[in-house]
C-alpha positions as CSV (number, residue, x, y, z in Angstrom):
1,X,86.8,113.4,105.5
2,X,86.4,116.3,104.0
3,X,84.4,116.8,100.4
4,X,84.3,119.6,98.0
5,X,82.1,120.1,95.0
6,X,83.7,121.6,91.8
7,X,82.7,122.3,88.3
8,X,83.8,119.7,85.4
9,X,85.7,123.2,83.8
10,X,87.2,124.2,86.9
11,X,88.2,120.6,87.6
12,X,90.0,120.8,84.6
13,X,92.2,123.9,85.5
14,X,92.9,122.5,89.0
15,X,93.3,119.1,88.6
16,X,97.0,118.4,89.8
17,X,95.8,120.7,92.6
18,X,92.5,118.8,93.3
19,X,95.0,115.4,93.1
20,X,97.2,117.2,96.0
21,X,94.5,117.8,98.4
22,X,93.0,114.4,98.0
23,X,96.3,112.5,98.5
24,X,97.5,115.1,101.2
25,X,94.4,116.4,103.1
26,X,92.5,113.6,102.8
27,X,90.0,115.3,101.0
28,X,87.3,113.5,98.4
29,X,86.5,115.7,95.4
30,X,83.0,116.0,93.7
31,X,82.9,117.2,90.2
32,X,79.2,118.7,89.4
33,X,78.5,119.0,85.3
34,X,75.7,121.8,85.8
35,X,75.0,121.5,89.8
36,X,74.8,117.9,90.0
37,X,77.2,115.0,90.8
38,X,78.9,113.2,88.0
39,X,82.2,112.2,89.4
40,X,84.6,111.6,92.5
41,X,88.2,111.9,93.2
42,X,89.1,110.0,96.2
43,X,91.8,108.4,97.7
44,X,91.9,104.1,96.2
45,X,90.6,102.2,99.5
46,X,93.0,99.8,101.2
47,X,92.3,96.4,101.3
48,X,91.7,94.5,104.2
49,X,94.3,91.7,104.9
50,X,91.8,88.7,105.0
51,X,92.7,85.7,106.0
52,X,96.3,87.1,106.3
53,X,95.0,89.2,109.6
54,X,94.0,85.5,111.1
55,X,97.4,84.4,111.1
56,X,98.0,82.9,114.5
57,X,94.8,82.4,115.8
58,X,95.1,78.4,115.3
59,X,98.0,76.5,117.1
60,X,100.6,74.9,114.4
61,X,98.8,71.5,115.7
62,X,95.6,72.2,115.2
63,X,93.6,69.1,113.8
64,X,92.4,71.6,110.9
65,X,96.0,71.6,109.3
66,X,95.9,67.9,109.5
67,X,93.0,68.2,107.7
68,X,93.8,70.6,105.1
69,X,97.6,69.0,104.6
70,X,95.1,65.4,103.8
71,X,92.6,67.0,101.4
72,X,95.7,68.9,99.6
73,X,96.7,65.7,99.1
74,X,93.9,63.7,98.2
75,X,93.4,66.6,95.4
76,X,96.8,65.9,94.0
77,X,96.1,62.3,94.2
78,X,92.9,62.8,92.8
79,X,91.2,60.6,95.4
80,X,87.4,61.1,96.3
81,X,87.2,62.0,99.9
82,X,83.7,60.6,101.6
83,X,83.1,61.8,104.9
84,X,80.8,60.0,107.4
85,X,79.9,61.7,110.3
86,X,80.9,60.0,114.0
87,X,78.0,58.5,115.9
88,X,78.3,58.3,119.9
């Protein structure tokens, strides 16, 4: 990516310019108030897809949506769910 450093007063005569090369040429924008950094224009970051991107990575059978169907549930019920672990 590329990034350019402008003034706060040229910033302000170029700004629908400055807006075009960020959102066009990928470019990030630094505006200096006398030599040093005060602000950036960039590009907002996309946001990953979270749990969305694990969609399919569990068969529909899968004991874990048994699971989560039961404690959906036992919330609506309001029931108090007590789990004790299996011994072998």
């Amino acid at each position: 990516m590329i990034r350019e450093e402008i003034s706060i007063a040229d910033a302000k005569i170029h700004f629908s310019e400055l807006i075009n090369k960020v959102v066009y040429g990928h470019e990030e924008i630094v505006i200096t108030k006398r030599g040093k950094p005060v602000a950036v224009i960039s590009a907002p970051e996309t946001k990953s897809a979270g749990l969305a991107s694990a969609q399919g990575w569990l068969e529909e059978n899968d004991i874990f949506f048994k699971e989560m169907e039961q404690i959906s549930e036992d919330r609506h019920l309001k029931k108090l769910r007590v789990s004790v672990p299996e011994q072998n």
